[in-house]
C-alpha positions as CSV (number, residue, x, y, z in Angstrom):
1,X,124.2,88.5,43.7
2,X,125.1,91.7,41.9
3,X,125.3,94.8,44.2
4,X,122.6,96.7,42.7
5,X,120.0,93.7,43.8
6,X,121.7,93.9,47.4
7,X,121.2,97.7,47.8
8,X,117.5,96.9,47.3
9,X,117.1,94.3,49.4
10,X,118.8,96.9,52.0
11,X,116.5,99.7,50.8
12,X,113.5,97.2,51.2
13,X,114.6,96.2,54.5
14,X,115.4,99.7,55.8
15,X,112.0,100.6,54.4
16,X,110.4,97.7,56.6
17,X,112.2,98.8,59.9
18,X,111.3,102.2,59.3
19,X,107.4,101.4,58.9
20,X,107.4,99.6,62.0
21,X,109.3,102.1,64.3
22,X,106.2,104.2,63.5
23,X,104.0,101.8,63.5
24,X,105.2,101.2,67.3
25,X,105.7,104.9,68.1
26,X,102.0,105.9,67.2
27,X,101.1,102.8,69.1
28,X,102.8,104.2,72.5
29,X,101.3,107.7,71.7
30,X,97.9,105.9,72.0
31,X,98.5,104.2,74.9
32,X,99.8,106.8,76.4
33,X,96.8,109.2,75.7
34,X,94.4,106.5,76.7
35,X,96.2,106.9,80.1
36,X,95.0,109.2,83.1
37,X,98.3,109.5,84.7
38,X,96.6,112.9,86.5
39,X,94.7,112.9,90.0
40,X,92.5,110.5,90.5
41,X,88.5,110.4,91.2
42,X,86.6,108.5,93.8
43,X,83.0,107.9,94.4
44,X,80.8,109.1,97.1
45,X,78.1,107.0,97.3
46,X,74.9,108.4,99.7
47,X,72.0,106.9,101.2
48,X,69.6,109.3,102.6
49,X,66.8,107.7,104.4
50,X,62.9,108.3,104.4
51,X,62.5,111.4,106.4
52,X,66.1,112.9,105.5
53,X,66.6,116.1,103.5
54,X,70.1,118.1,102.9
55,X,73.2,117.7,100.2
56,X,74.7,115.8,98.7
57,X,71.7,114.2,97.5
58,X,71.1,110.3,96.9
59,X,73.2,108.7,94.3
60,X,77.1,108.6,93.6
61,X,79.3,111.8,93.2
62,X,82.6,111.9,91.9
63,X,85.3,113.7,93.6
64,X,89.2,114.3,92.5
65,X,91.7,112.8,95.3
66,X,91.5,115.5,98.4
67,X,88.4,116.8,97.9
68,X,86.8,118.4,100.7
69,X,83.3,117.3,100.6
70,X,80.8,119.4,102.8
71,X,77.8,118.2,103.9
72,X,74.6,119.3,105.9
73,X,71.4,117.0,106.7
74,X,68.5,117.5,109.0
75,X,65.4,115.4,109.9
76,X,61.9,116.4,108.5
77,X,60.4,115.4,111.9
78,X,61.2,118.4,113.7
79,X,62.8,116.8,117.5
80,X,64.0,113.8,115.8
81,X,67.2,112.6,116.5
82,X,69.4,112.5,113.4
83,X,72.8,110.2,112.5
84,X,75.2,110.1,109.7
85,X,77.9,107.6,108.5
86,X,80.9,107.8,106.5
87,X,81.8,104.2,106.2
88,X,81.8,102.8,109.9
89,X,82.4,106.7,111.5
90,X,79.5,108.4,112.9
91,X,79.6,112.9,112.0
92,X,77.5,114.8,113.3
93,X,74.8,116.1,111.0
94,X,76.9,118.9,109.8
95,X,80.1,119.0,108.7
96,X,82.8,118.4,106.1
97,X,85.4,115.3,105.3
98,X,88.6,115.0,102.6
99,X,88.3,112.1,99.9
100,X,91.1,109.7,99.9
101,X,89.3,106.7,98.8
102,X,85.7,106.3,98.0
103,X,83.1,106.0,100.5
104,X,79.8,105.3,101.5
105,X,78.0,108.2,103.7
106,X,74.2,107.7,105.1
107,X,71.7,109.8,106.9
108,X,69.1,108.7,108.6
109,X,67.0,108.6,111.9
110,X,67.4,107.1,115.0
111,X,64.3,104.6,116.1
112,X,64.5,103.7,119.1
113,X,61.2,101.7,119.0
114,X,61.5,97.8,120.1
115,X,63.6,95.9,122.6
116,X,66.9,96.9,124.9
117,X,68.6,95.2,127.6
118,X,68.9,97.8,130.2
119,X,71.6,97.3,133.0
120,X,71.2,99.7,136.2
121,X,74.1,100.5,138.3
122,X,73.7,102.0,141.6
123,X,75.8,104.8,142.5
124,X,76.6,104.0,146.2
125,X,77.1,100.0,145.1
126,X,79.9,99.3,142.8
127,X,78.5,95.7,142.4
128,X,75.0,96.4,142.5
129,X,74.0,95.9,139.3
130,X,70.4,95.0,137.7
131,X,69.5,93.6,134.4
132,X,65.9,93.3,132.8
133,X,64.1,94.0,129.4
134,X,62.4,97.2,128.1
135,X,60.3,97.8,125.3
136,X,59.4,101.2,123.7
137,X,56.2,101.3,121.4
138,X,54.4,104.8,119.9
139,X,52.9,106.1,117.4
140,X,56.2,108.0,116.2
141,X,59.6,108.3,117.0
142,X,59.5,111.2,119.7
143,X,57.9,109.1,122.2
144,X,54.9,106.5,123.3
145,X,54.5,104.3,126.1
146,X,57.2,101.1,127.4
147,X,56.5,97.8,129.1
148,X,59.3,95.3,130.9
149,X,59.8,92.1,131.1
150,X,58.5,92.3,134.7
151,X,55.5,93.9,133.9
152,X,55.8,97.1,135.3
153,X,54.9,100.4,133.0
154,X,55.7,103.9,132.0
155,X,56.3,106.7,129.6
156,X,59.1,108.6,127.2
157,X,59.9,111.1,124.8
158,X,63.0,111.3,122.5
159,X,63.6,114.7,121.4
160,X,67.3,116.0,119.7
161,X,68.8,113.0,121.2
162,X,67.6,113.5,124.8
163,X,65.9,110.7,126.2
164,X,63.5,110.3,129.2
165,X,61.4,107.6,130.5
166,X,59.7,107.0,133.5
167,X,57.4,104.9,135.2
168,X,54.3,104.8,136.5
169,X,53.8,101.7,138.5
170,X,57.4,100.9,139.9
171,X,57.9,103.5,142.7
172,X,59.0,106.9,141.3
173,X,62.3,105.7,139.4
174,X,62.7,107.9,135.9
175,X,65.5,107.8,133.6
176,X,67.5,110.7,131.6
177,X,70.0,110.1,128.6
178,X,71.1,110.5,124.9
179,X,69.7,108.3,122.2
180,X,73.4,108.3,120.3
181,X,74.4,105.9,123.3
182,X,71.0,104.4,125.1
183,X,73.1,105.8,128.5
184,X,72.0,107.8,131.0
185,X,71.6,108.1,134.7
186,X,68.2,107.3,136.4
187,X,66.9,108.2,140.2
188,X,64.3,106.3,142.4
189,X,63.7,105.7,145.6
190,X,66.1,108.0,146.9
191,X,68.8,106.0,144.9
192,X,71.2,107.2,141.9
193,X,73.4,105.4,139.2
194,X,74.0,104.6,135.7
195,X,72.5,102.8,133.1
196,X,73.4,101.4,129.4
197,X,71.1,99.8,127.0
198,X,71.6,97.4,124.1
199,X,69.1,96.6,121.6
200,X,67.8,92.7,121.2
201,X,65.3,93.8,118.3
């Protein structure tokens, strides 16, 4: 093959070589640039329930890893008890939390209206414990009227988490608690103790 002829096939080949090294470079620059190698976002997602007002609003907010998100809800219904979840963690209805992942956060209203188990525990009787049924009914959620499953009646109120009841036709026993745990203490014929709730429906 005369040498000129083989130079060109060289040049050619160079040529080729070259054309694809650039080809590949401007490929990498826009990958690269495609890439968000920076801090990254998460989303807030929040539920606010009928009767919640307060920020952030509904609807999914984007935050830049270790954020401080602050927060601040409160009840329409004046008296009502108020809760609010990030993920599985209850806050109170105030406050402020740092993003590391995203998260769910809800605020709503504590209804204690429907069924509990409620287990009594006298004070002077380590064992002495009594189980039975309760159920609260009204016409909203700061108080109404209760029945048992024994038939005996009374009254309540559940105001900024305090809650009372007491009845009318058992003797003169009353109970006092918080709503964020259905616990309390209770008093009746000239007895004390404890008492926890759990809700069947």
């Amino acid at each position: 093959m005369p040498e000129k002829e083989k130079k060109l096939k060289r040049y050619n080949l160079k040529k080729i070589l070259y054309t694809a090294g650039l080809g590949l470079l401007l490929l990498s620059f826009i990958v690269v640039a495609g890439c968000d190698f920076g801090i990254p976002d998460y989303t807030l997602f929040v539920t606010l329930d009928e009767g919640i007002e307060g920020n952030p609003g509904q609807g999914e907010h984007v935050y830049e890893d270790l954020s401080t998100v602050s927060y601040s809800y409160r009840p329409i219904l004046e008296g009502s008890t108020l809760e609010v979840y990030l993920n599985e963690l209850r806050l109170s209805g105030e406050g402020s939390f740092t993003m590391y992942n995203s998260a769910t956060l809800r605020a709503g209203i504590i209804d204690i209206r429907g069924t509990w188990n409620i287990q009594m525990q006298w004070s002077l009787a380590a064992e002495a414990t009594f189980d039975y049924e309760i159920t609260f009914t009204g016409p909203d959620l700061l108080g109404g009227t209760f029945t048992d499953n024994r038939g005996f009646h009374g009254t309540w109120t559940g105001l900024n988490n305090a809650l009372y009841f007491q009845y009318t036709d058992w003797s003169d026993f009353s109970y006092s608690g918080t709503i964020y745990g259905m616990t309390g203490s209770f008093a009746g014929e000239g007895s004390t103790g404890s008492f926890t709730m759990t809700r069947i429906n």
